[in-house]
Short mmCIF file of the C-alpha atoms (twelve columns), coordinates in Angstrom:
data_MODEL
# 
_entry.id   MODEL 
# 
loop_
_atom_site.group_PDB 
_atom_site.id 
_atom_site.type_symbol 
_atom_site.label_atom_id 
_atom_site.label_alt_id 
_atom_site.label_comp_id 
_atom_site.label_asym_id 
_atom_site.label_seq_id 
_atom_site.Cartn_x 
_atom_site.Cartn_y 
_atom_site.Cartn_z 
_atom_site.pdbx_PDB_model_num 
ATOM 1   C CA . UNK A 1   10.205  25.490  -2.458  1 
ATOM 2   C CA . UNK A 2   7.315   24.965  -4.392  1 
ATOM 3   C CA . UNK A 3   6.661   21.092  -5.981  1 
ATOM 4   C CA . UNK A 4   6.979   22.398  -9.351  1 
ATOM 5   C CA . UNK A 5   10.651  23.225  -9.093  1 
ATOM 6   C CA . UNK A 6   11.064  19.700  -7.199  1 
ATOM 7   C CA . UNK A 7   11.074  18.343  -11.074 1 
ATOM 8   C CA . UNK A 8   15.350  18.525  -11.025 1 
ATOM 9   C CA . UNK A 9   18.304  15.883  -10.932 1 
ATOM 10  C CA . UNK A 10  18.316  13.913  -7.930  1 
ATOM 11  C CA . UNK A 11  21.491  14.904  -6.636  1 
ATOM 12  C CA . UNK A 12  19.729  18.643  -6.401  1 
ATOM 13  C CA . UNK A 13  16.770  16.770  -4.338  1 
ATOM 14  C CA . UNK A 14  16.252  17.707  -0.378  1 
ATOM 15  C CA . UNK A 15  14.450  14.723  1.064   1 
ATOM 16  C CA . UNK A 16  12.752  14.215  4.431   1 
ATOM 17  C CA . UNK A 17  11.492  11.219  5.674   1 
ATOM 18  C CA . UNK A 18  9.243   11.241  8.347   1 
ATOM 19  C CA . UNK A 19  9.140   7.596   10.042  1 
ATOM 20  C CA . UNK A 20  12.176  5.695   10.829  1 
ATOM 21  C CA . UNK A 21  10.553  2.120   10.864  1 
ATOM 22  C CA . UNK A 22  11.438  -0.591  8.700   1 
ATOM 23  C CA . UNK A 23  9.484   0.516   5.618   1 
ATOM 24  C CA . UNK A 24  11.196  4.017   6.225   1 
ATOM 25  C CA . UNK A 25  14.718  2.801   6.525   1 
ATOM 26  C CA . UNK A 26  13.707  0.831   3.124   1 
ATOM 27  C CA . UNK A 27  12.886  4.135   1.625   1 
ATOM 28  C CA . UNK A 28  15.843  5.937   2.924   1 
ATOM 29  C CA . UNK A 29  18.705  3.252   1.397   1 
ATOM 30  C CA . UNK A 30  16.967  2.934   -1.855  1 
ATOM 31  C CA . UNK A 31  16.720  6.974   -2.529  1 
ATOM 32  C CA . UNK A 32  19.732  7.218   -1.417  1 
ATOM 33  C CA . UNK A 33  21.087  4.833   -3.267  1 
ATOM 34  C CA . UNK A 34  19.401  6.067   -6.744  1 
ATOM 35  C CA . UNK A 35  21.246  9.661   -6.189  1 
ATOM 36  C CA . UNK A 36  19.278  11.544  -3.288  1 
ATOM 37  C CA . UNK A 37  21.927  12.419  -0.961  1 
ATOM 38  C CA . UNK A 38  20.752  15.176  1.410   1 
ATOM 39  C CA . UNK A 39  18.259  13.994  4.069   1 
ATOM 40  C CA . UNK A 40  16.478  14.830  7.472   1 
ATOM 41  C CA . UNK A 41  14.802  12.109  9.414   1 
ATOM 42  C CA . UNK A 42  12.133  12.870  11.968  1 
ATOM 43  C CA . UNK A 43  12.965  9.757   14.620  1 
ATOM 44  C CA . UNK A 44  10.761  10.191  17.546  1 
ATOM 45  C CA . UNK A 45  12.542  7.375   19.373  1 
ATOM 46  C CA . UNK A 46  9.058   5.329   19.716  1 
ATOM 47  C CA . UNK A 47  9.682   2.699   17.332  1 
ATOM 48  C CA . UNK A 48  11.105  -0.459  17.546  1 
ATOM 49  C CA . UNK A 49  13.874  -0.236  14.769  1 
ATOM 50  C CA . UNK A 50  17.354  1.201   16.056  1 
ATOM 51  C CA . UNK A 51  18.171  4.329   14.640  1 
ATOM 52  C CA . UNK A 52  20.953  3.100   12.033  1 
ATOM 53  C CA . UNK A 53  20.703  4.772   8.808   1 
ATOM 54  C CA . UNK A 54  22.429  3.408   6.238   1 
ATOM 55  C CA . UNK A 55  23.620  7.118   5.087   1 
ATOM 56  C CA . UNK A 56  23.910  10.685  6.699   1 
ATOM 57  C CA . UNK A 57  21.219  12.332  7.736   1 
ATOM 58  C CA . UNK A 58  20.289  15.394  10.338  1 
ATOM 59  C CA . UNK A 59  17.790  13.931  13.052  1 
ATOM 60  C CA . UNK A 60  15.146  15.562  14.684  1 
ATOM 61  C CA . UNK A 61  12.564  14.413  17.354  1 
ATOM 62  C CA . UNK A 62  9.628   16.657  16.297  1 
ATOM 63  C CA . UNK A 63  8.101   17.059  12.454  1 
ATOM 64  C CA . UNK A 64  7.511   20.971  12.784  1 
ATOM 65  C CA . UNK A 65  11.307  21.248  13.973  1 
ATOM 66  C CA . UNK A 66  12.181  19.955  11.026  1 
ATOM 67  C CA . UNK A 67  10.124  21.580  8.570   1 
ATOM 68  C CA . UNK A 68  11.128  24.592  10.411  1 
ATOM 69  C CA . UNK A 69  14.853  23.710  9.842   1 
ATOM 70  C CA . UNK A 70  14.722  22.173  6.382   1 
ATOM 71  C CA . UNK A 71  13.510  23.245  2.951   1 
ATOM 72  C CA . UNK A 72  12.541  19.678  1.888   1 
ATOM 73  C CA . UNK A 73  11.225  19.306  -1.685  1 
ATOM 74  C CA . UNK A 74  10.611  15.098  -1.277  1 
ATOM 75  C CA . UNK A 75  9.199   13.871  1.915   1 
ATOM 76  C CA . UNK A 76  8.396   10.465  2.476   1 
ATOM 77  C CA . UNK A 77  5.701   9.690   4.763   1 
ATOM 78  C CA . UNK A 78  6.319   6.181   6.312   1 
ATOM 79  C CA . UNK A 79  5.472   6.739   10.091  1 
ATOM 80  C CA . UNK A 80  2.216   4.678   11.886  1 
ATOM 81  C CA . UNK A 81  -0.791  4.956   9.785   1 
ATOM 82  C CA . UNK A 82  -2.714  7.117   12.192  1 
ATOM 83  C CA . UNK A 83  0.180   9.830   11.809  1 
ATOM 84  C CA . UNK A 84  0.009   9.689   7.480   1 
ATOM 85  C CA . UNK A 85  -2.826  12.581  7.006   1 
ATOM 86  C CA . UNK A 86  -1.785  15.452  9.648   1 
ATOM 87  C CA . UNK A 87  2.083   14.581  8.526   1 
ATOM 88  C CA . UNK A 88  1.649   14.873  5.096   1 
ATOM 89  C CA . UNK A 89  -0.548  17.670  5.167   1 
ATOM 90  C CA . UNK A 90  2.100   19.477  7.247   1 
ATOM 91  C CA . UNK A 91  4.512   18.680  4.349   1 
ATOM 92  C CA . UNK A 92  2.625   19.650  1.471   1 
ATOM 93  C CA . UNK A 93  1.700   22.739  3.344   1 
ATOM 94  C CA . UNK A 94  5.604   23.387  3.207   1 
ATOM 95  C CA . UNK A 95  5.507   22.749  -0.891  1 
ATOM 96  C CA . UNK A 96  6.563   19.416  -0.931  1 
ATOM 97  C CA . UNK A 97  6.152   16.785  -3.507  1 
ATOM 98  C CA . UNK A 98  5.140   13.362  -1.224  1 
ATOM 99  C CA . UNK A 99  6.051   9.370   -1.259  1 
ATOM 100 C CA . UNK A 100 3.104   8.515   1.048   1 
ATOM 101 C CA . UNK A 101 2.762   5.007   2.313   1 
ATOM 102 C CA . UNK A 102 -0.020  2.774   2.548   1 
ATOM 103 C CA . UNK A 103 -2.989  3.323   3.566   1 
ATOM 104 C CA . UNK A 104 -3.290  6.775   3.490   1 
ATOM 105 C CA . UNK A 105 -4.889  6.727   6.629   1 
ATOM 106 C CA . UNK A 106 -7.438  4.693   8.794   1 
ATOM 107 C CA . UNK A 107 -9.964  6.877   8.674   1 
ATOM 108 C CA . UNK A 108 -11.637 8.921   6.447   1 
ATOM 109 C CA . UNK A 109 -11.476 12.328  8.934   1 
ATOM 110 C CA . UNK A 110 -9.533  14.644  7.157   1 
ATOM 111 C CA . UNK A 111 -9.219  12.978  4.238   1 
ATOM 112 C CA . UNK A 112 -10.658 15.396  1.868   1 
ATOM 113 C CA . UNK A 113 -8.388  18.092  3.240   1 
ATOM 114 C CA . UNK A 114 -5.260  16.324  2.108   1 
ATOM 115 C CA . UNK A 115 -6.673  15.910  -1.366  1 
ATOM 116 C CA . UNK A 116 -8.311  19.635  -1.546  1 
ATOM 117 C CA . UNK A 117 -4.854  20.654  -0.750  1 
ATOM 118 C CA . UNK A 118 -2.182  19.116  -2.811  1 
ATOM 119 C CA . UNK A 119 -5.046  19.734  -5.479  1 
ATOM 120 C CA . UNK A 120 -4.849  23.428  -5.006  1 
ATOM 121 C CA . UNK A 121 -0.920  23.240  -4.561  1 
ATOM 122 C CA . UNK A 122 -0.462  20.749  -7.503  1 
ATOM 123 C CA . UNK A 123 1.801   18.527  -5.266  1 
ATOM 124 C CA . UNK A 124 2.710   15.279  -6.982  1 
ATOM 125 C CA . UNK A 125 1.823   12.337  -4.621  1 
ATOM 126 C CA . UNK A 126 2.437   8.719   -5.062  1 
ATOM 127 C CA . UNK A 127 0.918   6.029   -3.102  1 
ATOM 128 C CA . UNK A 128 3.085   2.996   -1.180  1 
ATOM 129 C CA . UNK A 129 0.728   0.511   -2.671  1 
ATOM 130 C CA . UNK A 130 3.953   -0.960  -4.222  1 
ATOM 131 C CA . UNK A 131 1.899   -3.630  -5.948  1 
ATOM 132 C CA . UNK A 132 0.547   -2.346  -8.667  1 
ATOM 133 C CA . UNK A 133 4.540   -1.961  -10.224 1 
ATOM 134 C CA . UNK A 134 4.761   -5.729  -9.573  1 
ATOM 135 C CA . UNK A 135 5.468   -7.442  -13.275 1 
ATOM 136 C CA . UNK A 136 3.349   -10.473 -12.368 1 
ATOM 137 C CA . UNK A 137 0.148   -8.529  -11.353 1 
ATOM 138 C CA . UNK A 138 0.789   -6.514  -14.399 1 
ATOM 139 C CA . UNK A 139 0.823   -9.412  -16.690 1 
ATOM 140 C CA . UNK A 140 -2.464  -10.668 -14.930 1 
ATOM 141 C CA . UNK A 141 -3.681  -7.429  -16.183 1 
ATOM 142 C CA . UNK A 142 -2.655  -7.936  -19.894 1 
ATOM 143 C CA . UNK A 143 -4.341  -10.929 -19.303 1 
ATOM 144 C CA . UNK A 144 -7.719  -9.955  -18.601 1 
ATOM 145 C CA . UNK A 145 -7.681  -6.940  -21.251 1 
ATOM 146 C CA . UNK A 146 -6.881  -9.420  -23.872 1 
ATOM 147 C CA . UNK A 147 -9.533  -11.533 -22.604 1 
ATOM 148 C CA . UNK A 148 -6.484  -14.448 -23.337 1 
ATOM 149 C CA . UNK A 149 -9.465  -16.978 -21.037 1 
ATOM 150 C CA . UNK A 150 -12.240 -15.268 -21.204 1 
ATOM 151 C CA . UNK A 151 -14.722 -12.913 -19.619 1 
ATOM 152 C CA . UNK A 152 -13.501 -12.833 -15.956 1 
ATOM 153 C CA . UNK A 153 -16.247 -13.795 -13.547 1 
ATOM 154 C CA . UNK A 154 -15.360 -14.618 -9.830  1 
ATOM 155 C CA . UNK A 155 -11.878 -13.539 -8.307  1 
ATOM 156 C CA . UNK A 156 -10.673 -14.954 -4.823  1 
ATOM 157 C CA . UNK A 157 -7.915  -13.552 -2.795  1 
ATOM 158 C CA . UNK A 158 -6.137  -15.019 0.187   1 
ATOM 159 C CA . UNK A 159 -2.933  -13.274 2.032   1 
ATOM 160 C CA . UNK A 160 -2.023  -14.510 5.469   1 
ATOM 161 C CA . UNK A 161 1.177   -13.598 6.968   1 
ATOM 162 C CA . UNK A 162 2.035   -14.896 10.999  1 
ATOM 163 C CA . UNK A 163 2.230   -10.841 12.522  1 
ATOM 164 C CA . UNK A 164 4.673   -12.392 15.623  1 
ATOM 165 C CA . UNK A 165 6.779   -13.208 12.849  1 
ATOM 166 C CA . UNK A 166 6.869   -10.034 10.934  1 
ATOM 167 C CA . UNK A 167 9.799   -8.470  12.793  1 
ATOM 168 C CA . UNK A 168 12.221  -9.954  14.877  1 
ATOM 169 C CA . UNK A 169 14.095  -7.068  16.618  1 
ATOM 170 C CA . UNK A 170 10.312  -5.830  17.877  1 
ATOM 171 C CA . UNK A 171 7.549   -6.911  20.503  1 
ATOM 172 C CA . UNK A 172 4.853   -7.433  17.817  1 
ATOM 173 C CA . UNK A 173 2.429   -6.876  20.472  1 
ATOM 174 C CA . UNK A 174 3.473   -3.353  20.315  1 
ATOM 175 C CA . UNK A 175 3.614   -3.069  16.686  1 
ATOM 176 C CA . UNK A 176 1.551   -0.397  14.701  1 
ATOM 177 C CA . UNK A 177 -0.322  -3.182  13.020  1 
ATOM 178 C CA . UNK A 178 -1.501  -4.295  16.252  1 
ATOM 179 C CA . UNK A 179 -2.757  -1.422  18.059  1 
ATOM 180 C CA . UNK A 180 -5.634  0.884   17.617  1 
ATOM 181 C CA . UNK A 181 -3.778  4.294   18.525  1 
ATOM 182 C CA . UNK A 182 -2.018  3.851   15.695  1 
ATOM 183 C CA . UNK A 183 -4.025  2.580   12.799  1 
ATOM 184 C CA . UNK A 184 -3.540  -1.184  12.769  1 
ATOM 185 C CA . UNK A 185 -5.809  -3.810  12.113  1 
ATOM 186 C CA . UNK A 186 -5.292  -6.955  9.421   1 
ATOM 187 C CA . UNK A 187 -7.894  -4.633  6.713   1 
ATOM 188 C CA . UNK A 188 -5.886  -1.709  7.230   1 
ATOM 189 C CA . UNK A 189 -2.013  -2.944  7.181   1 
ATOM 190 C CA . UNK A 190 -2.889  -5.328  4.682   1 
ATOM 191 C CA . UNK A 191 -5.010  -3.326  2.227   1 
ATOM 192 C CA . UNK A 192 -3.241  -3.853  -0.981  1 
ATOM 193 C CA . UNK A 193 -5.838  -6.447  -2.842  1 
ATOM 194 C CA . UNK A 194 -8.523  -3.188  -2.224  1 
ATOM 195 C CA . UNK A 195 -6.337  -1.227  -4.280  1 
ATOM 196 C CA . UNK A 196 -4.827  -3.848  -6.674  1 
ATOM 197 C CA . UNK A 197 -8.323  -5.125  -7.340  1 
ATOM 198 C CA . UNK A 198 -9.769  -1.856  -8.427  1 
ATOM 199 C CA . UNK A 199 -6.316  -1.744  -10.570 1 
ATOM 200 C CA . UNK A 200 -7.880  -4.652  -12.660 1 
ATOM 201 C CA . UNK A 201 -11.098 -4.395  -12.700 1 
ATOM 202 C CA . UNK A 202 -12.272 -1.000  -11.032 1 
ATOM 203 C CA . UNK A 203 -14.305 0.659   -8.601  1 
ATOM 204 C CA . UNK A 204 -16.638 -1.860  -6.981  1 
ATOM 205 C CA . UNK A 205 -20.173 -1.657  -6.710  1 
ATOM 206 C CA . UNK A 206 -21.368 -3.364  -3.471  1 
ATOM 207 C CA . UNK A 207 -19.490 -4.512  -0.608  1 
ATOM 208 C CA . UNK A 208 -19.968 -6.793  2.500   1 
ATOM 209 C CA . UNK A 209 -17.584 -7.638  5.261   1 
ATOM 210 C CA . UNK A 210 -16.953 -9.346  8.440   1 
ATOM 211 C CA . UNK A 211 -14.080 -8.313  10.699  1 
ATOM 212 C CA . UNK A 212 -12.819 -11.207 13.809  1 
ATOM 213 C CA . UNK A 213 -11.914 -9.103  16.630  1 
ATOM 214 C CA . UNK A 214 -10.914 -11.096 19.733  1 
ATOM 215 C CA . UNK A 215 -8.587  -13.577 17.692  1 
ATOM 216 C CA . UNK A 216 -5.910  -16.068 19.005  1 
ATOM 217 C CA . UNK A 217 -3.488  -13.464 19.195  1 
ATOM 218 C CA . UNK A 218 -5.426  -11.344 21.399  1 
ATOM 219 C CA . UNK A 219 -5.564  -8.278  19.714  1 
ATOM 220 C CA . UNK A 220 -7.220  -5.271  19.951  1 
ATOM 221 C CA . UNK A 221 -7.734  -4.728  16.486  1 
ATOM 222 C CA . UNK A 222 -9.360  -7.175  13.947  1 
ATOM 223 C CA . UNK A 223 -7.389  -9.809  12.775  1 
ATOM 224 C CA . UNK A 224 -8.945  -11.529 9.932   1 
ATOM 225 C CA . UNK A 225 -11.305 -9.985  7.540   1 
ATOM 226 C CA . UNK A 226 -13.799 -11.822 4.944   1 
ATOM 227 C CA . UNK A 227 -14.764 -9.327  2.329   1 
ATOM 228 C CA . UNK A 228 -17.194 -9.718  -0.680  1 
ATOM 229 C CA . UNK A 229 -16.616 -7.200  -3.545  1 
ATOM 230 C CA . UNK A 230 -19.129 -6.994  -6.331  1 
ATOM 231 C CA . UNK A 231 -17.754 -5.055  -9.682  1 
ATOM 232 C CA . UNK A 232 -19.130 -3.958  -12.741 1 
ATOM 233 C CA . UNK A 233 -19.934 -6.667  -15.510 1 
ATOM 234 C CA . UNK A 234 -21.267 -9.208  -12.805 1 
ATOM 235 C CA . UNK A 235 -17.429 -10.183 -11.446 1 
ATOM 236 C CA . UNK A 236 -17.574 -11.057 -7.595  1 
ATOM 237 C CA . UNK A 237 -14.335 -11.157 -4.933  1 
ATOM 238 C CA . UNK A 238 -13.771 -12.973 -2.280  1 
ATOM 239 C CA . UNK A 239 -10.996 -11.661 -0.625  1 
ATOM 240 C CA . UNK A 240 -9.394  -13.020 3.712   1 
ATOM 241 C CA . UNK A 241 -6.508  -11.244 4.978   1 
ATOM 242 C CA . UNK A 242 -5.234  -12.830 8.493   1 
ATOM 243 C CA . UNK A 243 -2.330  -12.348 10.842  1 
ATOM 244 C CA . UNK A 244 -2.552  -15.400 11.670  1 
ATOM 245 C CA . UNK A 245 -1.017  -18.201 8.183   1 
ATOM 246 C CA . UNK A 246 1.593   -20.146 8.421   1 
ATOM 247 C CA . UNK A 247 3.410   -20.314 6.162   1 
ATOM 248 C CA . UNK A 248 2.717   -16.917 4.476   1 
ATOM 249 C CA . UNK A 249 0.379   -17.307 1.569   1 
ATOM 250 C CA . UNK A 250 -0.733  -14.176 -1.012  1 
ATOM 251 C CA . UNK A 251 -2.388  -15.655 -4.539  1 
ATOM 252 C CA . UNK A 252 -4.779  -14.349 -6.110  1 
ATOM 253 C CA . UNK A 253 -7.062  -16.747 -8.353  1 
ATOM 254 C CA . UNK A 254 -9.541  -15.521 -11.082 1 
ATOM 255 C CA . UNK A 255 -12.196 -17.450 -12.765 1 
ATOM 256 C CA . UNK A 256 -12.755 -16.760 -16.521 1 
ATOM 257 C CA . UNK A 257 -15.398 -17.985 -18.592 1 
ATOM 258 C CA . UNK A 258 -13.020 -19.796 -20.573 1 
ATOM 259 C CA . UNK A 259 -10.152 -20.853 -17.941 1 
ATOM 260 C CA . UNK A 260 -8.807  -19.399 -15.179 1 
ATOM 261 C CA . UNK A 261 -5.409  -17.168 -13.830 1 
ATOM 262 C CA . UNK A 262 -3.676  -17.756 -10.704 1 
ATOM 263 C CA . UNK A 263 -0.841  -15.564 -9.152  1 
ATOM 264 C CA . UNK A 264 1.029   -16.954 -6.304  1 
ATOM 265 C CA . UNK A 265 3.531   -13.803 -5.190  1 
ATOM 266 C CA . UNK A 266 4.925   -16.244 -2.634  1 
ATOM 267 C CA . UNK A 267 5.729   -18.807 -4.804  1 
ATOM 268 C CA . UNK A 268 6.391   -16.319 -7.782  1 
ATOM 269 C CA . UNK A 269 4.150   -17.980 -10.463 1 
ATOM 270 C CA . UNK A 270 1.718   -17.200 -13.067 1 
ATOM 271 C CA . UNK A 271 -0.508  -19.658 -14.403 1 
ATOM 272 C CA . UNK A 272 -3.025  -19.856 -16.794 1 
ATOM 273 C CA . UNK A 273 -5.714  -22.513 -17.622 1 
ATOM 274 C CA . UNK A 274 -5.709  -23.002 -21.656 1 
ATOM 275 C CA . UNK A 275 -8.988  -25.009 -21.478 1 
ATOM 276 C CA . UNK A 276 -8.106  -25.557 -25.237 1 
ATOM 277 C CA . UNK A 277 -5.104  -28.155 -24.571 1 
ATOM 278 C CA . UNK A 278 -6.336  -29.018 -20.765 1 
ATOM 279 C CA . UNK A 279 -2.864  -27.896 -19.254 1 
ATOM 280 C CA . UNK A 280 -1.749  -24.845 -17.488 1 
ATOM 281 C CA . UNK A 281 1.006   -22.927 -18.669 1 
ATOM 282 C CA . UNK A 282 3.273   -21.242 -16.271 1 
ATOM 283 C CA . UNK A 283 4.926   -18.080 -16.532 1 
ATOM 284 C CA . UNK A 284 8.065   -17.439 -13.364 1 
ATOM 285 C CA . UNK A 285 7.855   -14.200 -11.606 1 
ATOM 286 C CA . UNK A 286 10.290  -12.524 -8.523  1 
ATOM 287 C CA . UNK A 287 7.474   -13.190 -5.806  1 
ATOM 288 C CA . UNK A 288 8.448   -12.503 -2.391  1 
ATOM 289 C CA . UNK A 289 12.011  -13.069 -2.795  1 
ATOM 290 C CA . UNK A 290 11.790  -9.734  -5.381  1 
ATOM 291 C CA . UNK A 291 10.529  -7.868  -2.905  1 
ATOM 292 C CA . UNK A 292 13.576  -5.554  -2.744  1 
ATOM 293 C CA . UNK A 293 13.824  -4.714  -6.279  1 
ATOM 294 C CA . UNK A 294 9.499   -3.951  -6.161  1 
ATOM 295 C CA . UNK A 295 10.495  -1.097  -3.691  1 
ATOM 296 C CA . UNK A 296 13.452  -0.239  -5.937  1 
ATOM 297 C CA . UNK A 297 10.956  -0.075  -9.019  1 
ATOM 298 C CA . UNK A 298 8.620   1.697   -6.702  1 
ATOM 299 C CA . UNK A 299 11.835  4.323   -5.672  1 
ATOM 300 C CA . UNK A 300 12.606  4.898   -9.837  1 
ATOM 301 C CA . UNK A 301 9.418   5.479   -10.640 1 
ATOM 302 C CA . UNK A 302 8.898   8.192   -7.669  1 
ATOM 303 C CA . UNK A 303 11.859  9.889   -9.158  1 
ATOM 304 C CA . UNK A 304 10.192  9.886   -12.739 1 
ATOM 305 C CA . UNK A 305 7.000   11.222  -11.044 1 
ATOM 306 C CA . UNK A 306 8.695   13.812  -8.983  1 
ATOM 307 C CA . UNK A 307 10.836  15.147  -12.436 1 
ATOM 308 C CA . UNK A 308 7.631   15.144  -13.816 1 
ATOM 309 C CA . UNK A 309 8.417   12.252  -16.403 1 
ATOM 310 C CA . UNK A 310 5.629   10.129  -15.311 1 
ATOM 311 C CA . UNK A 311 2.233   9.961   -14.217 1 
ATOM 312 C CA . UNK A 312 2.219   8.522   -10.462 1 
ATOM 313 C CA . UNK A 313 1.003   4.289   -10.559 1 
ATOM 314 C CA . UNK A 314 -1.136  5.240   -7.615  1 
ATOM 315 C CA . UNK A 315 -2.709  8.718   -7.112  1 
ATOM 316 C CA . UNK A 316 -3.582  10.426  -4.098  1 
ATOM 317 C CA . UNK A 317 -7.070  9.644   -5.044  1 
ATOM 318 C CA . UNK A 318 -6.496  6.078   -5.585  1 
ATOM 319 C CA . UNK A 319 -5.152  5.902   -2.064  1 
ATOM 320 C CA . UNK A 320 -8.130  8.016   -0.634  1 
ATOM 321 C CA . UNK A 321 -10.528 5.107   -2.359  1 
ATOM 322 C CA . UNK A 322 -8.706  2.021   -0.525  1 
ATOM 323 C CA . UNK A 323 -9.407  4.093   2.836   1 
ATOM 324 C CA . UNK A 324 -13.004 5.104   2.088   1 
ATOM 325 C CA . UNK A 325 -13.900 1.167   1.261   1 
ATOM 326 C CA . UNK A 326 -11.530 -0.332  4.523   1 
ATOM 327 C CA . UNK A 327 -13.952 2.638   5.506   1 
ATOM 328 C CA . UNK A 328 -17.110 0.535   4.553   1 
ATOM 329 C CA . UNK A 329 -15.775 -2.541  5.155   1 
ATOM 330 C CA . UNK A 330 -15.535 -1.630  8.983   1 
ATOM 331 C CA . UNK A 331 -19.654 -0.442  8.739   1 
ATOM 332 C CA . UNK A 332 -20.893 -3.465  6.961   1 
ATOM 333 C CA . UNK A 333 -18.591 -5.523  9.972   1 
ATOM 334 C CA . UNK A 334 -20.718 -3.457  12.481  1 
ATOM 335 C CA . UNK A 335 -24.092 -4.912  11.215  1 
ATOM 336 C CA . UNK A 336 -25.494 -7.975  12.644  1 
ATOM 337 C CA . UNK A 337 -26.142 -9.643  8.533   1 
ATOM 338 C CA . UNK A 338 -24.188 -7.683  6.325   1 
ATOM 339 C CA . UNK A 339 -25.427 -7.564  2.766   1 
ATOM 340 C CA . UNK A 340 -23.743 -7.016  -0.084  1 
ATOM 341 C CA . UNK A 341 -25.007 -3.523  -0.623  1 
ATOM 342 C CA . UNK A 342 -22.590 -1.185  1.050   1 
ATOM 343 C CA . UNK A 343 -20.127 0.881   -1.352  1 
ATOM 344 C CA . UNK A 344 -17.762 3.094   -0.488  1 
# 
C-alpha cells in the first residue's frame, strides 16, 4: 500500500514496529491506545526488555519476514541506532509512511539514500526528536521571536543523565548507548539540543567539539561531549552532554541583550529575567515528570501527519541535519585544537 492511502482512520491503520526496546514498547501502548489496533513486532530476542506487549501483536524474528507477511502502512522504527537507515529504507521501500526515532542514524553512509527515496515515494516521515512538541521549549521560542528580553546572544546547554541508571531490568554495559556496534555514544543518544537548537535559532555556522573517550564508566564510546555552536546573528552555544550527572540535569539557559531565559525540563520551569523590575518571573511546565504525555503529543501528532492533517514537527531532513553535525562534531573531536570552523 502506497503512503498516500495511509491518510485513513486509525482503526483502518496496519502498524509495524520494528524494535521492541523500551522506547518501542512506548510507541506500541500509546498507538495503540489512540485507535491503532493491528500490529506486527519484529523482536529479535537481543534486547534487554522482556517481550510483554501491552496489546496483541504477530511476532517475528526477522524484518524481511515480516514485510514479507504484512502489508504495513505505519512502521515505527525504534530498534539500535545503527539498524534506523537499512530498516527504514526496507520499509519505505514497502510504501510505508515512517515514525523514525532519534538519531536517524550514526553515520552519514547511506543517508542520502533514505532521503532520495521517501522523496521520490512521497513517504511522510516524522522524526523521534520528541522535544520540539514540548510546551516549555515552545514558549522559549515565542520568547525569542518576540524578542520579550532582547536580542539573544550566548545560549548554554547542560543534560547529564547517570547511563547505569537509565534502565533497571538491563546490564547498561550492554546497552545500545554504550556500544559502538550499535550506534551509541553520549553525542549520538543524546542529540536532542542539536536539533532543538536549530529549532530556535537555525542552522549553525561553525562548530567545534571535544569528545572524552576512556571515561569513568569505561566505555567504548565517548561519554561526555563539549560542543561550541556558532549561529547566524553572532549567537554562540555551549552545549555538555554526559552519562555520567547525578542527579539528572537538562536546562537550557539563554543570554539576551536585555535579560535572560532559562528552561529547566527537570525541574519543569520557565524563567525569565525582566531586567525592568530586577525579578524573574516564572512560568510551571510538565518537565520530566510529563514525559509520558510528550510521547503521547508526539503519538497525536504522527496520526495528524500520517492523515495528512499536519505538516511533520521534525522532517526527515531535519533528522538527516542532527546526524550530519554529530557527523562534524566527531571530526572536529579528531583534531588535536579544534577551531570553531567546522560546519556540517
Amino acid at each position: 500500500m502506497s503512503s498516500n492511502e495511509a491518510a485513513c482512520a486509525p482503526s483502518d491503520i496496519r502498524g509495524l514496529l520494528v524494535g521492541y526496546g523500551s522506547i518501542g514498547r512506548r510507541h506500541l501502548a500509546n498507538l495503540h491506545g489512540l485507535g491503532i489496533g493491528d500490529w506486527a513486532v519484529v523482536h529479535t530476542g537481543a534486547g534487554t526488555l522482556p517481550f510483554e506487549p501491552p496489546c496483541p501483536v504477530r511476532s517475528y524474528s526477522d524484518l524481511s519476514d515480516a514485510l514479507e507477511a504484512e502489508e504495513p502502512v505505519l512502521a515505527v522504527i525504534a530498534n539500535p541506532t545503527a539498524l534506523h537507515l537499512p530498516s527504514a529504507l526496507a520499509c519505505v521501500e514497502r510504501g510505508c509512511d515512517l515514525l523514525l526515532e532519534k538519531p536517524v542514524s550514526h553515520t552519514i553512509d547511506g543517508l542520502d539514500t533514505l532521503v532520495h527515496e521517501v522523496t521520490t515515494r512521497g513517504s511522510k516521515v516524522l522524526v523521534g526528536f520528541q522535544f520540539r512538541l514540548d510546551p516549555g521549549l515552545q514558549r522559549v521560542g515565542e520568547l525569542l521571536r518576540e524578542r520579550a528580553v532582547g536580542v539573544p546572544l550566548h545560549v548554554r546547554v547542560v543534560w547529564g543523565e547517570y547511563l547505569p541508571g537509565w534502565h533497571p531490568w538491563e546490564d547498561w554495559r550492554a546497552s545500545y548507548a554504550a556500544r559502538s556496534d550499535l550506534g551509541g555514544g553520549v553525542h549520538h543518544t543524546l542529540c536532542h539540543p542539536l536539533d532543538y537548537l536549530r529549532m530556535l535559532f537555525g542552522d549553525p555556522t561553525g562548530l567545534a567539539a571535544s569528545l572524552a573517550d576512556h571515561g569513568p564508566l569505561g566505555l567504548e564510546v565517548p561519554e561526555a561531549a563539549d560542543i561550541t555552536l556558532r549561529f547566524q546573528e553572532g549567537v554562540s552555544a555551549q552545549v555538555h552532554l554526559d552519562y555520567w550527572s547525578r542527579p539528572p540535569t537538562h536546562r537550557v539557559e539563554i543570554v539576551c541583550s536585555d535579560g535572560t531565559i532559562v528552561w529547566d525540563h527537570v525541574v519543569g520551569e520557565l524563567r525569565v529575567w525582566d531586567d525592568a523590575v530586577a525579578a524573574w518571573h516564572a512560568e510551571r511546565f510538565p518537565g520530566v515528570e510529563g514525559r509520558d504525555e510528550l510521547f503521547l503529543s508526539e503519538a497525536r501528532h504522527l496520526l495528524d501527519v500520517i492523515g495528512g492533517r499536519a505538516q511533520p514537527a521534525c522532517t526527515l531532513d531535519d533528522g538527516a541535519q542532527a546526524v550530519r553535525l554529530c557527523a562534524a562534531i566527531e571530526r572536529s573531536a579528531a583534531r588535536t585544537e579544534p577551531q570553531l570552523t567546522e560546519t556540517p
